[in-house]
MARNUPA-211583 format. One line per field, with one value per residue (C-alpha): residue in three letters; x, y, z; residue number from 0. Coordinates in Angstrom, 2 decimals. Example, Ala and Ser with C-alpha at 12.3 -4.5 7.8 and 13.67 -1.06 7.14 Angstrom:
BEGIN
residu: [Ala | Ser]
u: [12.30 | 13.67]
v: [-4.50 | -1.06]
w: [7.80 | 7.14]
num: [0 | 1]
END
This chain:
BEGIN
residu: [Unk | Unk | Unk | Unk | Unk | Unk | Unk | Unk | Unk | Unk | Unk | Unk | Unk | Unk | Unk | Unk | Unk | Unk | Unk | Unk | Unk | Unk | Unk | Unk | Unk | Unk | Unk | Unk | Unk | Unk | Unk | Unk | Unk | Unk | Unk | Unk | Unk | Unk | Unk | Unk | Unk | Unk | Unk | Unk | Unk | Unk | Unk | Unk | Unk | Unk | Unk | Unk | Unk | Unk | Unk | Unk | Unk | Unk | Unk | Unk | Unk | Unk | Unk | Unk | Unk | Unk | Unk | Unk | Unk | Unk | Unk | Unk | Unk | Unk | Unk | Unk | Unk | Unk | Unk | Unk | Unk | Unk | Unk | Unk | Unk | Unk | Unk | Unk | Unk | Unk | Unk | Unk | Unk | Unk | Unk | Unk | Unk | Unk | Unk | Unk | Unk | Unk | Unk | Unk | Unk | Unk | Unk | Unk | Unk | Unk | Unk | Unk | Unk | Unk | Unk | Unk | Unk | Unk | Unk | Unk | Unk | Unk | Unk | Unk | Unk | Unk | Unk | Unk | Unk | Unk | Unk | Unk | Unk | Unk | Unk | Unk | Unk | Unk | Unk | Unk | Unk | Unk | Unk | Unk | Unk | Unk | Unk | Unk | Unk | Unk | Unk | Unk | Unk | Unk | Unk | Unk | Unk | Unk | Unk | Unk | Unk | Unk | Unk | Unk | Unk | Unk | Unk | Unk | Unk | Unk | Unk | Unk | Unk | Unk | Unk | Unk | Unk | Unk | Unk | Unk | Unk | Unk | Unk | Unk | Unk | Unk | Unk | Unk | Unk | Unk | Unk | Unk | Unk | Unk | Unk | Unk | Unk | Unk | Unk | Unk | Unk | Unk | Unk | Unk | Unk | Unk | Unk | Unk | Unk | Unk | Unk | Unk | Unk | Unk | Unk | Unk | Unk | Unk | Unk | Unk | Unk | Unk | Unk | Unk | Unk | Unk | Unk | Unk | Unk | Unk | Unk | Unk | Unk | Unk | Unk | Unk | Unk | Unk | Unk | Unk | Unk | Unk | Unk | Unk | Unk | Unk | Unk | Unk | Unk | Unk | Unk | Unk | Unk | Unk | Unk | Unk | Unk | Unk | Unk | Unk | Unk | Unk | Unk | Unk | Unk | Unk | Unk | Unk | Unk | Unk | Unk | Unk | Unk | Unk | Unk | Unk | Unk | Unk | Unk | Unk | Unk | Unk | Unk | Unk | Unk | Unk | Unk | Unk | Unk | Unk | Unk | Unk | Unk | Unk | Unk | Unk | Unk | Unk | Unk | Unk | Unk | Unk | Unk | Unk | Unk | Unk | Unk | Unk | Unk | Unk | Unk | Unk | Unk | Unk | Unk | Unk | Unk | Unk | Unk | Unk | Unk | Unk | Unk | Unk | Unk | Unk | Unk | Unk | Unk | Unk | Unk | Unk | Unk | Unk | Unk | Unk | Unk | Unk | Unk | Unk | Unk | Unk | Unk | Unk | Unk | Unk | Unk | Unk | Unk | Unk | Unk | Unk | Unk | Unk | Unk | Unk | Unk | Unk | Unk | Unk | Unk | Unk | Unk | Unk | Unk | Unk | Unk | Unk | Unk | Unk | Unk | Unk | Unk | Unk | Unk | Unk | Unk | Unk | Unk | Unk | Unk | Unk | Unk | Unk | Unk | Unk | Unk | Unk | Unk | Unk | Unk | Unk | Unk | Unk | Unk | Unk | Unk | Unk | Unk | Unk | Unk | Unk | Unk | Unk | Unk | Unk | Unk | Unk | Unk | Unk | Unk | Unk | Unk | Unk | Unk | Unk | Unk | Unk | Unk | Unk | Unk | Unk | Unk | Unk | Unk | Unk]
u: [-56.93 | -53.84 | -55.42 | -53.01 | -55.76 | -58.49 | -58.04 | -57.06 | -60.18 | -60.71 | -59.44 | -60.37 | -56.74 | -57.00 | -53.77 | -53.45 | -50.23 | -48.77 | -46.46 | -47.51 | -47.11 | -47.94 | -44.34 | -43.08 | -41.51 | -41.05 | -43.81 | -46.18 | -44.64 | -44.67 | -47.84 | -49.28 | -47.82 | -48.39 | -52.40 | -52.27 | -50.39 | -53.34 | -55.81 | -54.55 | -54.42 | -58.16 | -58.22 | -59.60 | -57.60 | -57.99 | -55.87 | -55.86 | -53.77 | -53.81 | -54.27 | -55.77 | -59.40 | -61.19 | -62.24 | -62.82 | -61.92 | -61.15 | -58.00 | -55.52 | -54.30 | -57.70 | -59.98 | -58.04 | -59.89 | -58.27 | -58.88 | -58.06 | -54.66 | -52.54 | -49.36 | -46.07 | -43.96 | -40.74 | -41.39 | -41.55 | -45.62 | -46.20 | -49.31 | -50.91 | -53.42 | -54.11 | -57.81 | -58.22 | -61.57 | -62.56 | -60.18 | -61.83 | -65.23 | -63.64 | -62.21 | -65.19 | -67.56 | -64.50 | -64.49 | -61.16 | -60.22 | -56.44 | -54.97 | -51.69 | -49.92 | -47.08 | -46.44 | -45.31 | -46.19 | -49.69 | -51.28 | -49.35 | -52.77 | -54.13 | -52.39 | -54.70 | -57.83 | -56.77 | -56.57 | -60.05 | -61.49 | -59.51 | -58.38 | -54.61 | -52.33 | -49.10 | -46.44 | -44.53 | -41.28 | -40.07 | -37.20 | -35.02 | -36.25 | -33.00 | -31.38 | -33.86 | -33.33 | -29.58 | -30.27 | -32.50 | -29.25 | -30.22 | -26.92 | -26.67 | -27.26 | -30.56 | -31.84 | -31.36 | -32.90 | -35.95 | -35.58 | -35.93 | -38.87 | -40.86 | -40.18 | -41.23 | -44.46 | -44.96 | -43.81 | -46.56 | -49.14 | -48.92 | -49.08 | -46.17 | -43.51 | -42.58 | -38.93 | -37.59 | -33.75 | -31.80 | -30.27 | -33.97 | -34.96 | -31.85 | -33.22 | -36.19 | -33.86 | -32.28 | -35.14 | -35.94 | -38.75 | -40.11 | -42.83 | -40.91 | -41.57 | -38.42 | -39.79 | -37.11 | -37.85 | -37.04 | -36.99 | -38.99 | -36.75 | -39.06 | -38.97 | -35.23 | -32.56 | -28.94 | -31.06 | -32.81 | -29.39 | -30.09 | -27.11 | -29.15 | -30.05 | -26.89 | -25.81 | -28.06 | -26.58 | -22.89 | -20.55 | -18.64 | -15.42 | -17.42 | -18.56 | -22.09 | -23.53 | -27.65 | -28.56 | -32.62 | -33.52 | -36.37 | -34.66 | -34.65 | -32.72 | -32.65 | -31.29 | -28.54 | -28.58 | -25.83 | -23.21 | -23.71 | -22.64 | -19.87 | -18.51 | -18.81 | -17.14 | -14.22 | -13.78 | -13.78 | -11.20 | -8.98 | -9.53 | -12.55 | -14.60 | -17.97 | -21.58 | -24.35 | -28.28 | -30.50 | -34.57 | -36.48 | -37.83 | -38.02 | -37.67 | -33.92 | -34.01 | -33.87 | -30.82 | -29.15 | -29.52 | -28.42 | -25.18 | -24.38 | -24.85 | -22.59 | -19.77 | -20.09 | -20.82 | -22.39 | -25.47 | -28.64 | -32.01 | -35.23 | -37.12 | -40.13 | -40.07 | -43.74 | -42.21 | -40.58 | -39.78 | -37.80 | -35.93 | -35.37 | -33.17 | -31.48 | -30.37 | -29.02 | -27.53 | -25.50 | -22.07 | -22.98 | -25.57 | -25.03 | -27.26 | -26.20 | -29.18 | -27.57 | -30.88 | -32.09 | -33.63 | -33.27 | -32.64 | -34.69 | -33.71 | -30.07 | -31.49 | -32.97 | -30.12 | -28.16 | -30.58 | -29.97 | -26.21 | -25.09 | -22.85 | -24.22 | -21.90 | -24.16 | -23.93 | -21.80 | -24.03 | -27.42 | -28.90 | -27.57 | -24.26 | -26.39 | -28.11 | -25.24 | -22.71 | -20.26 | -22.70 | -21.25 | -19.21 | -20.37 | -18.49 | -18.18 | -20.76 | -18.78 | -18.20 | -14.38 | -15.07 | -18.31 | -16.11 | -13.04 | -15.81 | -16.68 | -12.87 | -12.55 | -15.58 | -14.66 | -11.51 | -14.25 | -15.99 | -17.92 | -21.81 | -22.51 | -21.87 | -24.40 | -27.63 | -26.17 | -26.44 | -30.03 | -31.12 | -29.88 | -32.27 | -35.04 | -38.15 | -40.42 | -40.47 | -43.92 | -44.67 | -48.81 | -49.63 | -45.96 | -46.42 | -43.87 | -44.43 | -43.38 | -39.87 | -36.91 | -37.18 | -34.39 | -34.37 | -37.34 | -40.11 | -42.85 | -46.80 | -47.32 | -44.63 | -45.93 | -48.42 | -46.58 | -46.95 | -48.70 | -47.92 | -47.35 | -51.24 | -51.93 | -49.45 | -47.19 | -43.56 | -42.26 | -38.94 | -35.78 | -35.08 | -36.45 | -40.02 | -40.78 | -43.43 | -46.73 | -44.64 | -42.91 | -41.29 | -38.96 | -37.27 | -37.26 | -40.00 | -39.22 | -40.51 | -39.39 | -41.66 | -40.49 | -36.69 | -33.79 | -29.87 | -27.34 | -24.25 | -20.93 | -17.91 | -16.69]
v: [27.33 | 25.39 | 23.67 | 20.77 | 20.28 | 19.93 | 16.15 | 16.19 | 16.27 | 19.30 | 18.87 | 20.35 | 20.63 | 22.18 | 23.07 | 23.58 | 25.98 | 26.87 | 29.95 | 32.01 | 35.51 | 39.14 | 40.14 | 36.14 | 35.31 | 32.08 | 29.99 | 32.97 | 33.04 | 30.01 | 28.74 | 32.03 | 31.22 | 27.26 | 27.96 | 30.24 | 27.21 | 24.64 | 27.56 | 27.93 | 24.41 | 23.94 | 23.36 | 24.31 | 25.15 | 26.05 | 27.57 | 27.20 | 29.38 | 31.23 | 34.97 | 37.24 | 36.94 | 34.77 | 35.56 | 33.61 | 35.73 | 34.66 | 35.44 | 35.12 | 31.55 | 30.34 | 30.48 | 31.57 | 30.74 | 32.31 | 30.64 | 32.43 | 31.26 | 32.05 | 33.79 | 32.61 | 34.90 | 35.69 | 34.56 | 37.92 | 37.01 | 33.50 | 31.65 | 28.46 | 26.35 | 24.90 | 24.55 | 20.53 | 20.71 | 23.60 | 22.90 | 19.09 | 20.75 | 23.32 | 20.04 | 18.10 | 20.92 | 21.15 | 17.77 | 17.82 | 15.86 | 16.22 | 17.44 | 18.93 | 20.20 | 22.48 | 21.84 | 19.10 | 20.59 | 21.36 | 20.26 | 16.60 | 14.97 | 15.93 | 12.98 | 10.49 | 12.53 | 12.12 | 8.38 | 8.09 | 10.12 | 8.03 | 11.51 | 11.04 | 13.43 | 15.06 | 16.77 | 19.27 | 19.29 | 23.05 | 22.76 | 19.84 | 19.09 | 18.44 | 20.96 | 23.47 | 21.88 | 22.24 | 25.91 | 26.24 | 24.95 | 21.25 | 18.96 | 17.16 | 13.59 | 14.81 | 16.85 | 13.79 | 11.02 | 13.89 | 14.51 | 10.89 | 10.01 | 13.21 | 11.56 | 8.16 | 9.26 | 11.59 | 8.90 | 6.57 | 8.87 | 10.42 | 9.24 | 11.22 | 13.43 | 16.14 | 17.03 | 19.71 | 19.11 | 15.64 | 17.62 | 17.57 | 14.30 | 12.98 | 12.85 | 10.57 | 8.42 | 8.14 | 6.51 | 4.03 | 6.45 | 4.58 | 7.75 | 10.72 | 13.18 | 14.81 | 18.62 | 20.99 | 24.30 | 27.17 | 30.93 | 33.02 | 33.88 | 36.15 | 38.43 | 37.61 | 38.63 | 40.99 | 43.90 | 44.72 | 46.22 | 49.76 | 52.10 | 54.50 | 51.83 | 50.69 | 54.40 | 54.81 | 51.92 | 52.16 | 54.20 | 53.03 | 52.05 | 50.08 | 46.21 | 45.88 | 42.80 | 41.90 | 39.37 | 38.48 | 36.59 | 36.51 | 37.49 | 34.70 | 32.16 | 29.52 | 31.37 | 33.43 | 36.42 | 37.69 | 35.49 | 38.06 | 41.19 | 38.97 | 38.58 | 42.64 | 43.06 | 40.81 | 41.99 | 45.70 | 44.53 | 42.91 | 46.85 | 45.63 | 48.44 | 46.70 | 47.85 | 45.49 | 45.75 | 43.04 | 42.94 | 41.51 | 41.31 | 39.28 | 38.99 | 39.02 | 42.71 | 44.99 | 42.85 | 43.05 | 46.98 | 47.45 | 45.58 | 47.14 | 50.86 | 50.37 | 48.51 | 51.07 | 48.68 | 50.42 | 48.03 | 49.20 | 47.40 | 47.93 | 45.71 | 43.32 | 44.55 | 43.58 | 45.41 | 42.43 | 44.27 | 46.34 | 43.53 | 42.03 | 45.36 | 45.30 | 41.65 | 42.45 | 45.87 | 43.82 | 42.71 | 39.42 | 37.75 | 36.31 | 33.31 | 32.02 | 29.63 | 26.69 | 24.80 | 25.65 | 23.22 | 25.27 | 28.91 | 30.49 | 33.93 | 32.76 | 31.21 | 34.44 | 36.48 | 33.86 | 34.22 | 38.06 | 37.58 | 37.77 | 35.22 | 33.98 | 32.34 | 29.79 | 27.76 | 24.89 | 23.39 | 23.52 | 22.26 | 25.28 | 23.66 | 21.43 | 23.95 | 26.98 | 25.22 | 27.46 | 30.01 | 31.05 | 29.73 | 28.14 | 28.91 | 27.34 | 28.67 | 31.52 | 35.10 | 35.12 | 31.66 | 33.50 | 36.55 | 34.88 | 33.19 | 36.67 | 37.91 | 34.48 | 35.45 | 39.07 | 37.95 | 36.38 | 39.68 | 37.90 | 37.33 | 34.43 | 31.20 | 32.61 | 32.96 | 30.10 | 27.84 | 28.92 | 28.61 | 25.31 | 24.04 | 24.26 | 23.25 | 20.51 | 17.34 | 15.79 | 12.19 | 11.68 | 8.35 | 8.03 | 11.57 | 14.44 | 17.61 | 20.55 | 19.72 | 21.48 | 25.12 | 26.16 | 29.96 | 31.34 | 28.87 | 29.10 | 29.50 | 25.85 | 25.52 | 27.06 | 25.21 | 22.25 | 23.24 | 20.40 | 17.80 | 15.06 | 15.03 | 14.09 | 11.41 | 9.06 | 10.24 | 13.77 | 14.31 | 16.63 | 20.30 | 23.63 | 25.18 | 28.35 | 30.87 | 30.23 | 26.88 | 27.98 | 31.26 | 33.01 | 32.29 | 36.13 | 38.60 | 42.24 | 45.84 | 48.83 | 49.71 | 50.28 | 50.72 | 51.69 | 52.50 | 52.33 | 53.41 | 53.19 | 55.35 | 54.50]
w: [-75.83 | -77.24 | -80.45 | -79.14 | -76.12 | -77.94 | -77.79 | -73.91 | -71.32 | -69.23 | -65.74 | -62.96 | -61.15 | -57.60 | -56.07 | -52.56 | -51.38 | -48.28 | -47.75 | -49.99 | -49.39 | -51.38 | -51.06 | -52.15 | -55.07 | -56.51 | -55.64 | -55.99 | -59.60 | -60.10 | -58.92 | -61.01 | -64.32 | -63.92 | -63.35 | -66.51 | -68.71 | -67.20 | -68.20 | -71.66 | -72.26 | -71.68 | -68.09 | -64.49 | -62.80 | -59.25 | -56.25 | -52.77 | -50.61 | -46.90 | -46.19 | -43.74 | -45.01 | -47.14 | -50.70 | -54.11 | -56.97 | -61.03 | -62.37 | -65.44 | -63.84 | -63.00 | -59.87 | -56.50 | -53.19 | -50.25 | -46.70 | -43.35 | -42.10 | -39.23 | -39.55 | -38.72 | -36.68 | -37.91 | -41.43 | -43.05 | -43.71 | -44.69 | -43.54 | -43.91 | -44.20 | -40.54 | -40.62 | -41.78 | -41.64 | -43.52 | -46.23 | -46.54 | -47.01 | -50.00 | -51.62 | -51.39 | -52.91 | -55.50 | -56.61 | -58.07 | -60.80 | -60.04 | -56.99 | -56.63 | -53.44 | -53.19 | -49.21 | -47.38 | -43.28 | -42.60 | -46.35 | -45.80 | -44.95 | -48.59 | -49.93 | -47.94 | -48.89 | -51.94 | -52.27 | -50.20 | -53.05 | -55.87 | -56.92 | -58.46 | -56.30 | -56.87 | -54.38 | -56.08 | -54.11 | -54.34 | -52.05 | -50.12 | -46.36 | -45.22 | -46.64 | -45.22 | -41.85 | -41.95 | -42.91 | -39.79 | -37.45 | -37.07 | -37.61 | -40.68 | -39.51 | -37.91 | -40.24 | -42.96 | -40.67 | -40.22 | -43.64 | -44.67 | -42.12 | -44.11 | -47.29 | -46.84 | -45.70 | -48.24 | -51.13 | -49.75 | -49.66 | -53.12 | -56.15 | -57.81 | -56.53 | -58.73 | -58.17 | -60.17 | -60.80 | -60.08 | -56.75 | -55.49 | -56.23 | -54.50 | -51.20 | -52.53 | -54.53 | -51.11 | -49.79 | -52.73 | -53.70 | -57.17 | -58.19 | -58.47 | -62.07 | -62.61 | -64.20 | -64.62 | -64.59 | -66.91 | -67.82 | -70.35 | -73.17 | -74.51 | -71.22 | -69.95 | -72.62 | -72.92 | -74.74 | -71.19 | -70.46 | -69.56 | -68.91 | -66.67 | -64.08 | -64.10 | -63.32 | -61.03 | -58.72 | -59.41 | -61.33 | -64.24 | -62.57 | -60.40 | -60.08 | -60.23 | -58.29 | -58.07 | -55.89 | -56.02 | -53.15 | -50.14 | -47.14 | -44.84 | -42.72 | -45.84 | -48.59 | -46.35 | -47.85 | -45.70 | -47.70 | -50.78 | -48.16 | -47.02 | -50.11 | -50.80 | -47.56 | -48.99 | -52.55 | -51.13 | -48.56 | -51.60 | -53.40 | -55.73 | -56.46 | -55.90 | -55.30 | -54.21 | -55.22 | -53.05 | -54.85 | -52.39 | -49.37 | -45.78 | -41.85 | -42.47 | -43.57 | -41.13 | -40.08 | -43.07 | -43.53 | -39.89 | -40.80 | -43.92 | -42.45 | -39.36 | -41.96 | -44.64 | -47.28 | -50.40 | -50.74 | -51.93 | -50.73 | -53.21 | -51.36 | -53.45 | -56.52 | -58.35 | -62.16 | -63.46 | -66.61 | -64.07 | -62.56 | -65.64 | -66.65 | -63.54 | -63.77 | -67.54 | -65.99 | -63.69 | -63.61 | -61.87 | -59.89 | -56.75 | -55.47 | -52.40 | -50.59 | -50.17 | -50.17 | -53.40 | -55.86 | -58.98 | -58.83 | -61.04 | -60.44 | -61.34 | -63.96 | -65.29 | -64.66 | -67.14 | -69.70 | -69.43 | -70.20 | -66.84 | -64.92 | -61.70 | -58.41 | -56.88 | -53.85 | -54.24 | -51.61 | -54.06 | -57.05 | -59.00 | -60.09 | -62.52 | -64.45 | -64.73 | -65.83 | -67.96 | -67.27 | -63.88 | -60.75 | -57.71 | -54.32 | -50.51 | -48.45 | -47.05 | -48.13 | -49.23 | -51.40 | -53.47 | -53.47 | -55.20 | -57.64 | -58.47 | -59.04 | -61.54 | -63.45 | -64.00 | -65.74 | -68.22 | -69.71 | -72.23 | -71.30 | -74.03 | -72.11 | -69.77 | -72.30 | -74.23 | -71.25 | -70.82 | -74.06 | -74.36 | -71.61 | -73.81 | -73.28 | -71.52 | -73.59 | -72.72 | -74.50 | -74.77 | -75.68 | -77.61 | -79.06 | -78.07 | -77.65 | -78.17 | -79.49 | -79.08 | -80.14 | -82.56 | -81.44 | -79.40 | -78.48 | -80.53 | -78.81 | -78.70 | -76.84 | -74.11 | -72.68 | -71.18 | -67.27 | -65.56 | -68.32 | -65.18 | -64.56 | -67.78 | -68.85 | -67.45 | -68.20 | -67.89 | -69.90 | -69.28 | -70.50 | -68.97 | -69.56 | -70.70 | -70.62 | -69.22 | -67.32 | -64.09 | -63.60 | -61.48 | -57.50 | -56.77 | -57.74 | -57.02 | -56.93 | -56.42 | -53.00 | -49.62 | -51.68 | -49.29 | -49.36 | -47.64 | -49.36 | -47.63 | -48.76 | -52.08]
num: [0 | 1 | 2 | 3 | 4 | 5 | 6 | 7 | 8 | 9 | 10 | 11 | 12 | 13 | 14 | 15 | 16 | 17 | 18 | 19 | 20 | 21 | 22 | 23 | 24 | 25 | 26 | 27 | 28 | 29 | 30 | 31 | 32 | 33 | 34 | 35 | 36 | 37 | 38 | 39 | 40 | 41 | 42 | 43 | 44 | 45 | 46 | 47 | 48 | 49 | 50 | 51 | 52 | 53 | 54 | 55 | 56 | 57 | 58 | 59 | 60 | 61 | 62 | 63 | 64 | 65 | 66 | 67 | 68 | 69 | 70 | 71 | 72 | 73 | 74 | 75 | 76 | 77 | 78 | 79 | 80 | 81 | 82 | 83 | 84 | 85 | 86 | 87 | 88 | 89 | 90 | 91 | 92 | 93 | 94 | 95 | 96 | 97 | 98 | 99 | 100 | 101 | 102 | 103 | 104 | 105 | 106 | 107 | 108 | 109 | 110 | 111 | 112 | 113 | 114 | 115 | 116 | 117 | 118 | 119 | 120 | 121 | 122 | 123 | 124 | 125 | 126 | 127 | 128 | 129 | 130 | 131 | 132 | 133 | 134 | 135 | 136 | 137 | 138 | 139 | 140 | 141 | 142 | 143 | 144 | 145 | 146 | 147 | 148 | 149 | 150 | 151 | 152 | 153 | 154 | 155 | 156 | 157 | 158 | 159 | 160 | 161 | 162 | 163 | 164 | 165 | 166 | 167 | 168 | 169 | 170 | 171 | 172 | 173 | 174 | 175 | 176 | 177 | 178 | 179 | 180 | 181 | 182 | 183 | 184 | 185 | 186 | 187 | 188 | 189 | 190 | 191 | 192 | 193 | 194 | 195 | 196 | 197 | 198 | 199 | 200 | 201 | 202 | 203 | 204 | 205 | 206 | 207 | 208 | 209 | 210 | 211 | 212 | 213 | 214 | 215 | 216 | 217 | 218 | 219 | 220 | 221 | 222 | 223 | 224 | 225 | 226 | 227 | 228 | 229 | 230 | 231 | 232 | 233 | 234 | 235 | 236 | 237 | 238 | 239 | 240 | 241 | 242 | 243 | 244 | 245 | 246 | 247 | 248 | 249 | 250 | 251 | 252 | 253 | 254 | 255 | 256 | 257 | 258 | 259 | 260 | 261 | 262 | 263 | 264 | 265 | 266 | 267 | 268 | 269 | 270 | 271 | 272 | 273 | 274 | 275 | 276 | 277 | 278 | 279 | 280 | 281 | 282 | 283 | 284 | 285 | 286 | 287 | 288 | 289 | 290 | 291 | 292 | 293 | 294 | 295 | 296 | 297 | 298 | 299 | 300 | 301 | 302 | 303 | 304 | 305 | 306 | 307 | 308 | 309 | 310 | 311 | 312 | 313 | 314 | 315 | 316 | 317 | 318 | 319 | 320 | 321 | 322 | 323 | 324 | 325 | 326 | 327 | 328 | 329 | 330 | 331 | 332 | 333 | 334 | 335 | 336 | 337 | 338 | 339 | 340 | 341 | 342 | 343 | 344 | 345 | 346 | 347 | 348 | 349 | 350 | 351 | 352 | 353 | 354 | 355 | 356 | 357 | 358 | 359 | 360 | 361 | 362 | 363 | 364 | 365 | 366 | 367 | 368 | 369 | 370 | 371 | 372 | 373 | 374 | 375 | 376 | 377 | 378 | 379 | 380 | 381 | 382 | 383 | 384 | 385 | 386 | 387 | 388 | 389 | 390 | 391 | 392 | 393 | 394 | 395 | 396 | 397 | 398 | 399 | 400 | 401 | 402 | 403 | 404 | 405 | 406 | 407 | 408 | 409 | 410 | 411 | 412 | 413 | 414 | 415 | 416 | 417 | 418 | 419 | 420 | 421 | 422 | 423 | 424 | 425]
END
């Protein structure tokens, strides 16, 4: 336990998840690493998410209850939690003292349970509706009033929103929203850092006259993944010598492999990659990291690839233009704009405005009762400071900079299982 909780009551925090899958990434992460910083703080924490079959196990981030869910076709996976009534009954036995949901479809109802139970309740918004309903084909002006109609009800019913960059909390702004928690997140700077670079990965995707591009991203319609081959396509064109490695893993795939076999494009697919000490070495092996979902709050992958030296192009179209700043570029949604991002940043060899940039995000200021804590950490953060996950269920204001370990974690976790090639002529 953090001998800073000793003067903070145990809560029992149950948090209630939708799309959550074994071969996800971020939220898994996150959700994982936020119940272990509730844990270490003194709490009880408690998780709530779909699969196949039920089961109620302990873990390192608390209790995880399981509850039958269907699956949604062509998700790559994901499930939720459709059964109202069964899920009532789990949060009634639970009796939660805090309740925190990380969905805003079938889990929207919570909020009203909630308030019936005088249990204080918090939406964590991990991504922007209307931006994911643009990247689904609905036109803008649609997808905002849809958007906005989603949000309004959700504002009411809660009694925070936790956004997790100003880009997210826009759309709640928007609507005159008055409880939103902004929470940034952040990257471990103990795990993510330039002396992961290993020269026989790198080998082992590209040669040394070669460009060496990572992109770590789930598969799917909302992050188009199919931007990063554009953009190999086009620097190849334009006589760039470039290779591409994608870690991770979604419906999108078998697509995406199709495509780059019939054009010859020298992209390598490892698929989810659970070693994160081994994705960690190939995002400080690369050249650059490419993160194109447009409808990203945050970008945590990018964000780890920065602290790893590396330059990222982002989306121009996301949140990720706030955090990279000199760290990277950010590019038009389309492949020859993110490939002449990548041809600017290769005139820039140097890797320290990257892992400055991240490093200066430091960590999650959290005032309790006028006290702050941790403070900024001069060079790595120290233990303390790394138990501030879940500080907005225990006090009223939540304060800028990024969180690191045992806060939230990464957007893409890989492994090196089911790992495919397909290597074009070089």
């Amino acid at each position: 336990m953090n001998p800073g909780s000793q003067n903070i009551r145990a809560l029992r925090i149950v948090r209630l998840a939708n799309f959550v899958a074994p071969a996800s990434g971020g939220l898994r992460t996150a959700l994982r690493e936020l119940g272990k910083g509730y844990k270490a703080a003194g709490h009880d924490p408690v998780l709530v998410v779909p699969g196949e079959r039920a089961s109620d196990r302990e873990t390192e981030q608390g209790r995880v209850i399981t509850l039958p869910g269907p699956l949604l076709p062509g998700t790559g996976g994901y499930r939720v939690l459709a059964d109202k009534r069964r899920v009532a009954r789990l949060l009634e036995e639970l009796a939660p003292d805090r309740l925190e949901v990380s969905d805003r479809t079938t889990l929207r109802w919570t909020g009203k349970w909630a308030r019936r139970a005088r249990v204080p309740a918090v939406m964590v918004s991990h991504e922007t509706a209307d931006g994911v309903l643009r990247t689904w084909g609905l036109p803008e002006g649609a997808a905002r009033r849809t958007a906005d109609a989603l949000n309004v009800r959700t504002a009411h019913t809660y009694a925070r929103v936790v956004c997790t960059t100003e880009f997210a909390e826009r759309e709640f702004v928007r609507i005159g929203a008055r409880n939103v928690v902004r929470a940034p997140l952040g990257v471990d700077l103990v795990q993510r850092h330039p002396a992961l670079r290993d020269p026989e990965l790198r080998a082992r995707h590209a040669r040394v006259d070669e460009t060496l591009l990572v992109m770590c991203s789930r598969l799917s319609v909302e992050k188009r993944p199919g931007t990063a081959l554009d953009a190999l396509e086009a620097l190849r064109r334009r006589g760039r010598r470039a290779v591409l490695v994608v870690a991770g893993d979604g419906p999108l795939r078998a697509r995406l492999e199709q495509r780059a076999h019939e054009s010859g494009l020298p992209v390598t697919f490892l698929g989810h990659v659970r070693d994160r000490g081994l994705l960690g070495a190939l995002q400080a092996s690369a050249d650059l990291g490419l993160a194109p979902g447009p409808a990203e709050t945050f970008g945590l992958a990018a964000l780890e690839a920065m602290a790893c030296g590396t330059p990222v192009v982002a989306s121009a179209s996301s949140a990720l233009p706030e955090v990279i700043g000199s760290a990277g570029a950010v590019a038009a949604d389309h492949g020859e704009a993110f490939a002449d991002a990548v041809d600017v940043l290769l005139e820039r060899p140097e890797a320290g405005p990257a892992r400055r940039r991240t490093r200066a995000c430091g960590v999650l200021r959290v005032e309790r009762g006028g006290r702050r804590v941790p403070q900024q950490p001069k060079t790595r953060p120290s233990p303390s400071a790394r138990t501030c996950p879940g500080a907005w269920h225990e006090t009223p204001t939540v304060r800028g900079g990024c969180s690191v370990r045992g806060a939230y974690a990464v957007r893409g976790g890989c492994a090196a299982r089911g790992a495919s090639a397909v290597r074009g002529p070089r």
